[in-house]
N, C-alpha and C positions, 0 to 999 in steps of 0.2 A: 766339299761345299763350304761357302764361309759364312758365317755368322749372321753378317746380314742378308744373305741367300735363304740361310734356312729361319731366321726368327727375327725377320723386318718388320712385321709388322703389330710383334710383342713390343720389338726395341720403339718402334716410333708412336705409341701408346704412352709406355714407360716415360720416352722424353718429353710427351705433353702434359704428362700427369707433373714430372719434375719442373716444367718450364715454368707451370700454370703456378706451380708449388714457389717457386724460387719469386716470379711475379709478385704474388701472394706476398713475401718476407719486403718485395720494393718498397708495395706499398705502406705498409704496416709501420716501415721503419724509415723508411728515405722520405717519403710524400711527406708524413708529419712533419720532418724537418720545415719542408715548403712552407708547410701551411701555419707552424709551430709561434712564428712571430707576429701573424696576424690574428691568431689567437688572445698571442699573451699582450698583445696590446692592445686588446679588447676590441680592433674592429668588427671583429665579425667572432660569433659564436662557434663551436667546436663543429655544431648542424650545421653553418654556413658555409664553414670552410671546406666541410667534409664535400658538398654539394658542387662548388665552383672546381674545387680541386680534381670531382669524377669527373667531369665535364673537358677540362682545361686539361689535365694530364691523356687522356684520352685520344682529344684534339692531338697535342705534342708530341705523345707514343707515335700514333697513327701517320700523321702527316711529316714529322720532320725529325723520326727516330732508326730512319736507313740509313743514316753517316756514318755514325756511332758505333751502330750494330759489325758493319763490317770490320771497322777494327779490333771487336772484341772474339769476331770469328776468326778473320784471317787474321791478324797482325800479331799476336802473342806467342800462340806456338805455329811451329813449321808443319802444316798438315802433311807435308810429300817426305817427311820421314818418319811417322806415326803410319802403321799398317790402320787398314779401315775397319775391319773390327776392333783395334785398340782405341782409335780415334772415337767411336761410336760411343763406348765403353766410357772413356773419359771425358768424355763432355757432359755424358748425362750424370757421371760419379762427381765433376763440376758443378753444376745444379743444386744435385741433393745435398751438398756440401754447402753451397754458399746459400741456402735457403733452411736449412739445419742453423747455420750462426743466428742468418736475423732471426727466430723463430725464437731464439733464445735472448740475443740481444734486446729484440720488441719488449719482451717479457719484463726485464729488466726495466725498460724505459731509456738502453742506452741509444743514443743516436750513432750508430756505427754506421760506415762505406760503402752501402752497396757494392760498390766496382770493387773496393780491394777485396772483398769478400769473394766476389768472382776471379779477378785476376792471380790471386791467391791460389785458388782450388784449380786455375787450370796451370799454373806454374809445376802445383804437385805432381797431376798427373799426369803433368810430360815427363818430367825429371822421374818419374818412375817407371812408366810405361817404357821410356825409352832410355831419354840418357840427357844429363841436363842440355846437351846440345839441342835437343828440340825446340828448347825455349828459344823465340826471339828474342835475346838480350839486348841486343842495339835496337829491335823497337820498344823494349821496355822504358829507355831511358828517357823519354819527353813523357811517357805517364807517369813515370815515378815523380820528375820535376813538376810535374804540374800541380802533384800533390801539397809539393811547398809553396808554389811560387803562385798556384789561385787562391788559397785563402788568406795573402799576402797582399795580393791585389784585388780581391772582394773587401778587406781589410782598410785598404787606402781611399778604395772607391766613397764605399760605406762612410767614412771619416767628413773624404770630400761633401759628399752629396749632404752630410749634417751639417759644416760647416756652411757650406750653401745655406741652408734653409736657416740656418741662425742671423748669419749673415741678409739673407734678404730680407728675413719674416720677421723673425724674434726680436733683434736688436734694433727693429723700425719704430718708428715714433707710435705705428694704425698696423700694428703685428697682423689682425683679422683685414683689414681691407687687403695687404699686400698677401696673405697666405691666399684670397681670392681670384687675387691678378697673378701669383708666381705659379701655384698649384696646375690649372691647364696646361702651362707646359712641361713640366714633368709629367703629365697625364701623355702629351704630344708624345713626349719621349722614348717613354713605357710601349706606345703603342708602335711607333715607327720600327725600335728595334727588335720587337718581335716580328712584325710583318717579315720586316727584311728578312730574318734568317730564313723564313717561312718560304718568301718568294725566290730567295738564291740557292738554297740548300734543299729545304725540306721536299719541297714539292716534286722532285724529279723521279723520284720511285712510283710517281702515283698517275706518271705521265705529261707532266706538267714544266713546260721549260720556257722560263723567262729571260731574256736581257740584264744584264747590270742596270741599265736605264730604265727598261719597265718595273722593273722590281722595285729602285728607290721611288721613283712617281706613285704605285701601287702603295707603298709602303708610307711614304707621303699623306695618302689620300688616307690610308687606316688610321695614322696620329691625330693628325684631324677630327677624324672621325670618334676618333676614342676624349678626345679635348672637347669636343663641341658636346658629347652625352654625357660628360665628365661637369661641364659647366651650368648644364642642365641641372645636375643632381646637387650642385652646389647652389643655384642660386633658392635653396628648400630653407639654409642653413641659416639663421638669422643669431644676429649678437647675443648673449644670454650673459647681461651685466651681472646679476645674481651668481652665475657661475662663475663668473670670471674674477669675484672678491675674493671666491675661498681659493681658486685655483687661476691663477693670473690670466694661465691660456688657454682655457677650457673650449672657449670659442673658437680656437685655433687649432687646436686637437683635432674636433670635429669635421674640420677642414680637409684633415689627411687622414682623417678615420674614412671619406671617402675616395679617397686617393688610394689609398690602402685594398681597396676591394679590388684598383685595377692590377696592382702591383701583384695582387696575393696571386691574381689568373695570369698574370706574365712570368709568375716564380713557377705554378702550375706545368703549366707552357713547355716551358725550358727544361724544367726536372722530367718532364714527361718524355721529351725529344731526347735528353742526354742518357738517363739511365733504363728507361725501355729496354735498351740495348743488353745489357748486364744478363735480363730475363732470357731476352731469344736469340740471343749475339747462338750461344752455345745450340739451343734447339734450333736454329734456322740451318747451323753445321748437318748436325745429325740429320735432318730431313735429306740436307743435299745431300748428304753420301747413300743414304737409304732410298731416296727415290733412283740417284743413280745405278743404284744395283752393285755398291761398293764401289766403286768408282770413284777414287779419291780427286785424282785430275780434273774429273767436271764437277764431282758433288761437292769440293772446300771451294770452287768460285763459283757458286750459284749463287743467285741474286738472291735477297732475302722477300719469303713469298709474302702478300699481303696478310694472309690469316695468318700467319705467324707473329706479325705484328698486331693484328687484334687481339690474337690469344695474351699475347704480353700486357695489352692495353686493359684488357677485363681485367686480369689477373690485378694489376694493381689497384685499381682502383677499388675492387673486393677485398683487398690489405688492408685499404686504407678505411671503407665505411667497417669493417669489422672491428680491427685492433688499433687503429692509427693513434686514438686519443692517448696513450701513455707517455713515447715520445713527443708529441703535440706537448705535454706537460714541462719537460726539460728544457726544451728551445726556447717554448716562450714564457717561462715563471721563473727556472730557476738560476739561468746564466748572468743578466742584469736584467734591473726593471725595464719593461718597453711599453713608452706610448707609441698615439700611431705618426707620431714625424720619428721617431727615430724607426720604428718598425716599418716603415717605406723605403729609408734608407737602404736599411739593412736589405731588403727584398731587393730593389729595383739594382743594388751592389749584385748581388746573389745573379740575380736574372741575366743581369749583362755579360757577368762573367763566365757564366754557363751557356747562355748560348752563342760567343764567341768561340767558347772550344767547340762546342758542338759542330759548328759551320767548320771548323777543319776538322772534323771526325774526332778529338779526343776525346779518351773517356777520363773525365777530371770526377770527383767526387763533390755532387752537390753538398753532402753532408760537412766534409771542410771547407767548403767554401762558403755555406751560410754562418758556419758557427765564426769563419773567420772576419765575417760580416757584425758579427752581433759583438765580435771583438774587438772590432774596430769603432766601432758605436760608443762600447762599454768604455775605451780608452780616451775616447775623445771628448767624456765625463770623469776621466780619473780613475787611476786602477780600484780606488778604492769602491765603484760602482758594480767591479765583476767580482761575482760569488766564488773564488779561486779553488775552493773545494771542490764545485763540481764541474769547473773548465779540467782540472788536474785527473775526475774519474775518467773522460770524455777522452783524453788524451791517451788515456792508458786503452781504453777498449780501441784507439785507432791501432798502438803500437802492437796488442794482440792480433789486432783481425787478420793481416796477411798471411802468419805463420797458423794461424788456428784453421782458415780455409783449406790449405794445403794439406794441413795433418789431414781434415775429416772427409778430401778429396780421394785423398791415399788407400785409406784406410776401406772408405764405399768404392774405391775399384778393385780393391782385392776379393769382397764381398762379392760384386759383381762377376768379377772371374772364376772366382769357384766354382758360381751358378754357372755361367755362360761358355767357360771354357774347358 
């Protein structure tokens, strides 16, 4: 009899306890990141962000985090040379593994990778389980680059979209009347490019299948929609001369302090959609091989079940209202200062760039790509703006975390097999 013949429904306990666990380390550590720079530029309090974030991450897990998910099931290792009891074994020793790091990472306040954390832990357990041939090597190579090559281009984005706003707002003769008239559309924007990925990608696990052409109209009709409540909320905002002696653009601030609330739900959004997946890429595996009854063939391409991605979706969002505020601290205080035009920036960089991968399935790391946002911000005020002490700890906990998931992947499936095997 095999393994999961006779203790399926120990194992598929275990992996919800681990998935729920590993969720739990998302949010705690990843979400903060999201919410980190709208924090630290004061648009919205630690209670606000926490609130929009359960909401918006939720949404994104939920609706438009089935892309993702499959390449962190199937695409890394080769499930049809892993036996189904070892597969079972090392996904859930994956898990406890990459929810073991942020557990400690959180602790720290470091903002570490979700994804490498997983992709890490399940590198180990193929290359021990089996033999490093498990591992998909040629599909590793577009998520290793993307590692470099998104917060490179959240980076550039982020640069741009400031230099935009200097260029329209700042360097205008009526800074406040133009931040009034340029602000709705970047609200437009924030709003159209989440639709879309929503309408093209996300919706199709949940039954839902649009056109190219419905999708943009749809998507259309949501920018708008987000610009026209966007302008509502701005015409509240009135000139405040008093402020603007001590602080030139105080009144301008305030402008994309509500810009900022729509940015911080589309940074939300997107984090929610991309690393979901991280949580139940691995337990939606395990389910499919244990409902199939070991069954590798059907159970590594089962479709990923909807409570599966709920169970992912609580789970972070319980990371994030428990522990989230310590990295929430890092991101947004201690990297450079952020008001909210540069901390719009930074998001609306972040948001684009994540949910592009997202809509072709990669798994990129929200976490280098916001900080490579807040880097590109910090540059575009002079290196002398970024705090290099603690971009340099930030760095060193990224170059630890692939080889630290894999040891502690290793190490809980050997654990596991002495009990189990």
């Amino acid at each position: 009899m095999s393994l999961v013949a006779d203790y399926g429904f120990v194992l598929l306990v275990m992996a919800c306890c681990f998935g729920l666990f590993m969720a739990w380390g998302v949010g705690a550590n990843d979400v903060s990141n999201a919410m980190g720079t709208s924090v630290g530029a004061k648009a919205l309090t630690i209670k606000q962000a926490i609130l929009i974030a359960m909401v918006f991450e939720f949404c994104g897990a939920y609706l438009a985090g089935g892309q993702v998910t499959e390449t962190i099931k199937n695409g890394i290792v080769d499930a049809s040379v892993i036996p189904a009891d070892m597969f079972v074994l090392g996904m859930m020793a994956s898990l406890l593994s990459a929810g073991t790091w942020l557990l400690i990472a959180s602790i720290r306040g470091w903002p570490v990778s979700t994804t490498h954390s997983i992709v890490g832990a399940l590198i180990g357990f193929a290359s021990v389980s089996v033999s490093v041939d498990a591992v998909n090597w040629g599909g590793l190579v577009p998520i290793v680059s993307s590692w470099v090559v998104t917060p490179f281009i959240s980076g550039l984005l982020a640069f741009g979209l400031f230099m935009s706003v200097q260029w329209l707002i700042f360097d205008t003769e009526d800074p406040f009347r133009n931040a009034k008239r340029w602000v709705p559309v970047y609200m437009f924007l924030t709003g159209f490019m989440l639709a879309l990925m929503t309408f093209t990608k996300g919706l199709k696990h949940v039954g839902l299948n649009f056109t190219t052409g419905q999708s943009i109209l749809l998507s259309a009709g949501v920018g708008l929609l987000v610009a026209g409540l966007g302008m509502l909320l701005l015409r509240r905002i009135k000139l405040d001369e008093e402020a603007d002696k001590d602080f030139h653009f105080a009144s301008v601030e305030k402008v994309f302090a509500v810009l900022m609330i729509f940015t911080a739900c589309s940074m939300a959004f997107a984090h929610g959609a991309s690393d979901v997946s991280n949580a139940v890429g691995p337990l939606a595996a395990v389910v499919g091989v244990i409902e199939a009854g070991g069954d590798m063939a059907i159970g590594g391409q089962s479709s990923v079940p909807g409570w599966v991605l709920l169970m992912g979706a609580v789970g972070i969002v319980i990371g994030l209202a428990t522990y989230g505020w310590k990295v929430i601290a890092t991101i947004g205080k201690k990297i450079t200062e952020l008001t909210p035009s540069r901390g719009f920036a930074a998001e609306l960089a972040t948001a684009a760039t994540v949910v592009a991968a997202s809509g072709i399935g990669l798994p990129i790391s929200t976490t280098h790509t916001l900080v490579g946002a807040v880097l590109g911000i910090g540059m575009a005020r002079g290196i002398g703006a970024l705090n290099l002490a603690v971009v340099g700890r930030i760095f060193t906990s990224w170059v630890v975390t692939l080889p630290i998931g894999a040891a502690l992947a290793i190490i809980y499936l050997e654990i596991f097999m002495l009990i189990f095997l």
